[in-house]
C-alpha positions as YAML, in Angstrom:
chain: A
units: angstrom
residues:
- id: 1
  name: UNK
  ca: [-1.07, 9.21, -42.83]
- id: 2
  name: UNK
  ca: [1.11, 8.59, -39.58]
- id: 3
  name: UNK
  ca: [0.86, 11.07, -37.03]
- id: 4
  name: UNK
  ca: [3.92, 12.80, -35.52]
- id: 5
  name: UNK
  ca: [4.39, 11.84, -32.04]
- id: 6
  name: UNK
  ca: [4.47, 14.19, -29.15]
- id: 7
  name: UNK
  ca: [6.50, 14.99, -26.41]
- id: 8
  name: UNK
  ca: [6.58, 16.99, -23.55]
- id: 9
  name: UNK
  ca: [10.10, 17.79, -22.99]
- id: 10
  name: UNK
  ca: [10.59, 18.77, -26.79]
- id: 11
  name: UNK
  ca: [7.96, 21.37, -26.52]
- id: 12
  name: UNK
  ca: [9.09, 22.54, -23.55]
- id: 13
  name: UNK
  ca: [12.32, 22.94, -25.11]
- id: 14
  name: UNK
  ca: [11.23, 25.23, -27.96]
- id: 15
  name: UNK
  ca: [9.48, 27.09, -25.36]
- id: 16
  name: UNK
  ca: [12.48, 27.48, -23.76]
- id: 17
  name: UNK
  ca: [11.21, 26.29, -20.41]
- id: 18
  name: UNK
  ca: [13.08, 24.99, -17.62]
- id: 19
  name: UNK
  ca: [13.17, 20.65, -18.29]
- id: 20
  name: UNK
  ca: [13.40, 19.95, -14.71]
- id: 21
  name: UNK
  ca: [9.46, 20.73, -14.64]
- id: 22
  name: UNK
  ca: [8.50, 18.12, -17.87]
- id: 23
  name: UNK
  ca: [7.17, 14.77, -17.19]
- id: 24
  name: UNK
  ca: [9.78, 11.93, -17.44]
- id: 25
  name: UNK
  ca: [9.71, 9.89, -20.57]
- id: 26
  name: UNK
  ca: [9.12, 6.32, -20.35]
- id: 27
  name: UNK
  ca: [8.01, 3.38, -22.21]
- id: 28
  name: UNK
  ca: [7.16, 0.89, -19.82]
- id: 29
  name: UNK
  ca: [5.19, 2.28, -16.51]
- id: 30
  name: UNK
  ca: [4.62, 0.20, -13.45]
- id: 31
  name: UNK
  ca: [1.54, 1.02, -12.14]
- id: 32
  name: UNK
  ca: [1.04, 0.28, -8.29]
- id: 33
  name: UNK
  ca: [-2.15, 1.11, -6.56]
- id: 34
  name: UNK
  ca: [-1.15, 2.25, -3.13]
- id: 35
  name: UNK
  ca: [-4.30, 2.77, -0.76]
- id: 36
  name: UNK
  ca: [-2.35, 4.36, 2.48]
- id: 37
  name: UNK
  ca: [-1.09, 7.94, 2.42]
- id: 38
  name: UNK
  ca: [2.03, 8.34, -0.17]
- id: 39
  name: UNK
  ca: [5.26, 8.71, 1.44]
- id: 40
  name: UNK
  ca: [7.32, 12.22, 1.06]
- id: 41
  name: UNK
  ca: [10.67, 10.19, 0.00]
- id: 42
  name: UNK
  ca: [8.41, 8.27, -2.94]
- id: 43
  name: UNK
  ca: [8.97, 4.21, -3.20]
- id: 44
  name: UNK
  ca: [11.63, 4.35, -0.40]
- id: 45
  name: UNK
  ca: [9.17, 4.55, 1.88]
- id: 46
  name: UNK
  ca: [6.05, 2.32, 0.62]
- id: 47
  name: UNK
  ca: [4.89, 0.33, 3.73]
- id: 48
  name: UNK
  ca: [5.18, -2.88, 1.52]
- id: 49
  name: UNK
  ca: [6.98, -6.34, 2.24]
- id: 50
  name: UNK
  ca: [10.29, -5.56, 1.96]
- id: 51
  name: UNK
  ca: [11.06, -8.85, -0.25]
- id: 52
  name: UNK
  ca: [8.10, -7.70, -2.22]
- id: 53
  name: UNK
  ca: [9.44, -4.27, -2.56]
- id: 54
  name: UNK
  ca: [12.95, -5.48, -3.68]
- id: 55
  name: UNK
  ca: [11.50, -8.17, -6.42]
- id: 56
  name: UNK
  ca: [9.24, -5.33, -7.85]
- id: 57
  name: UNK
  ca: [12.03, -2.52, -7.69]
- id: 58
  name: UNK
  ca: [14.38, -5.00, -9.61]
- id: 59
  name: UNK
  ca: [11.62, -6.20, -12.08]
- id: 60
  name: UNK
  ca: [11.04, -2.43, -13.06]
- id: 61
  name: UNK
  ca: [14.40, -1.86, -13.10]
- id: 62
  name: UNK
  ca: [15.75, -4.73, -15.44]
- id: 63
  name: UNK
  ca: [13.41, -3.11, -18.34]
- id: 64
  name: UNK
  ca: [14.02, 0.34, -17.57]
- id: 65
  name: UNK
  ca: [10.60, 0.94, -16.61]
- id: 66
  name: UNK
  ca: [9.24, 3.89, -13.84]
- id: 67
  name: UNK
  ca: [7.53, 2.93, -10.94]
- id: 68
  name: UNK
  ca: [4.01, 5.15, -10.59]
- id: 69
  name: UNK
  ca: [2.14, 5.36, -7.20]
- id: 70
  name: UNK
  ca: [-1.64, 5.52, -8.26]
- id: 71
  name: UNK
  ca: [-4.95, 5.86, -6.44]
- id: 72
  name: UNK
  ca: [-8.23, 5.31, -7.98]
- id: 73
  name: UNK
  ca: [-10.42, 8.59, -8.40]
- id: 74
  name: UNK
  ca: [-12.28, 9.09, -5.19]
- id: 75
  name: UNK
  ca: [-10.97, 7.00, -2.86]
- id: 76
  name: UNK
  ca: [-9.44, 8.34, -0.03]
- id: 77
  name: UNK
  ca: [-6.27, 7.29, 2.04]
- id: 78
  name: UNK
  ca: [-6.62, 5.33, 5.18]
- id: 79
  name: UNK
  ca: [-6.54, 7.68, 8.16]
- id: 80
  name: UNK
  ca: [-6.82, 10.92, 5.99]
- id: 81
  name: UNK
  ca: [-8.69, 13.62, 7.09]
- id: 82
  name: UNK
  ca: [-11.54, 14.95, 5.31]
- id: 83
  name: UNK
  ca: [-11.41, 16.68, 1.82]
- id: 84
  name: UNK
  ca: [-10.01, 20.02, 0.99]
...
């Protein structure tokens, strides 16, 4: 028995909901643990080696795959304040 496989943005659209609020659909994710606060304008403005940034952008790029800033649970940003 093979399960039917899910998505987000098909649900959404028998809901009728708007699809600029679903989660992006992907195969291949690039995960990239970023310690410092996370920019406002996303991967433009990662304080990362620029040659770095560029081999990295074009790697996830060449197999279609989304670039995902992640922190591990817990850990606070460099320089941020204390918790909410």
């Amino acid at each position: 028995m093979t399960a039917e496989r899910f998505f987000c943005a098909d649900a959404a659209r028998a809901r009728g909901d708007a699809l600029p609020g679903t989660a992006p659909y992907g195969l291949v994710w690039v995960l990239v643990e970023y310690h410092a606060p996370w920019p406002a304008n996303g991967y433009d403005g990662l304080a990362l080696d620029p040659v770095t940034k560029s081999l990295l952008y074009e790697a996830a790029r060449a197999v279609r795959a989304r670039i995902l800033l992640i922190r591990r649970h817990g850990r606070r940003p460099e320089g941020a304040g204390p918790p909410r």
